[in-house]
N, C-alpha and C positions, 0 to 999 in steps of 0.2 A: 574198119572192116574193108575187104578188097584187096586189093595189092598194097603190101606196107612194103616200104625203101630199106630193107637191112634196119628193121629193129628200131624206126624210130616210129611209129603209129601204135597207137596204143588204144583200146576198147574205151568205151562208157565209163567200165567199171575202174581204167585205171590199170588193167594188167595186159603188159604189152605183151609179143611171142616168143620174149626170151624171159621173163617173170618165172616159168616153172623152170627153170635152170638156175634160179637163183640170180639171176646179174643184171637185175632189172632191164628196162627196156632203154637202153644208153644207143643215144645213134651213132651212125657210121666215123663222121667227123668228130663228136666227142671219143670215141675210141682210138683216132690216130693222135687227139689232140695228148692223152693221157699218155699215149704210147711212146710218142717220142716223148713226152717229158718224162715216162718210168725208164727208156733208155739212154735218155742222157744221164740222171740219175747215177743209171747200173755203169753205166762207162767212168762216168767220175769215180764212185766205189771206188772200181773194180780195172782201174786205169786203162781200162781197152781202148785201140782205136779204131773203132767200128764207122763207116762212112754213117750219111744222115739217111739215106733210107734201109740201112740196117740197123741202127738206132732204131729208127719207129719199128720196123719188122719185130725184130727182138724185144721191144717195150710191150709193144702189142700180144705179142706170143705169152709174155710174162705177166702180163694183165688177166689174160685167160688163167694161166697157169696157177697166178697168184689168186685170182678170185675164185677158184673151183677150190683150191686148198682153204681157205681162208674160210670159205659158204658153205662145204658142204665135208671138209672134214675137220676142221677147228671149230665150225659153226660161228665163227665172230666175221664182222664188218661184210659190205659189201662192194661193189665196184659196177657202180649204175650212176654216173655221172661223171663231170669234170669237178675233183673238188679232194682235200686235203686226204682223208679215207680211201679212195679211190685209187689217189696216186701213188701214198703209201704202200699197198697192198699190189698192185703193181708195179712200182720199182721194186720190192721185196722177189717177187717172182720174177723181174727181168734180172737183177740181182743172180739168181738158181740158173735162169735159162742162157745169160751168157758165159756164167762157171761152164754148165756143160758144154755150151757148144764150142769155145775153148780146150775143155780139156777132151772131149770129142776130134777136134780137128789137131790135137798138139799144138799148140799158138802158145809163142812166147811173149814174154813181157808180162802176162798174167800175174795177178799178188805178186809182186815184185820177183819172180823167177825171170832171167836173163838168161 
């Protein structure tokens, strides 16, 4: 109760203030730790070369991305921790969010286009 840090303090009961969004109460640092590892990931794929704080940017964006698709409209898994499920579901969705921002900005080298 009081001031919680970006989502990592969590009630009695165990439901922290990202719990009704679906994406459990994951803190700040587990979600860049995920983030660069769903955009490193999405870069391997997707053979980008994205520097390393747009690697995390983009993991991170596809983490959201990936767990709102995943929670609330496939209704499967969710992405509230550092852990095999989590990263899954966000490389998947960093995966989507570097496609677009790619084929958004015209970048070459994308799925092997030269």
């Amino acid at each position: 109760m009081g001031d919680w840090p970006l989502g990592t303090q969590t009630t009695s009961a165990g439901a922290g203030p990202y719990d009704t969004e679906g994406m459990g109460s994951m803190g700040f640092i587990a979600w860049i730790v995920v983030g660069a590892i769903a955009g490193f990931l999405a870069n391997l794929v997707l053979h980008a070369r994205e520097s390393l704080p747009m690697m995390v940017v983009l993991g991170v964006v596809g983490g959201l991305v990936g767990g709102f698709v995943a929670t609330s409209i496939l209704r499967i898994g969710t992405v509230d921790g550092i852990n095999v499920e989590s990263i899954v579901i966000a490389t998947l969705g960093a995966i989507a969010v570097v496609y677009l921002v790619h084929l958004a900005t015209g970048s070459r080298g994308l799925l092997g286009r030269r």
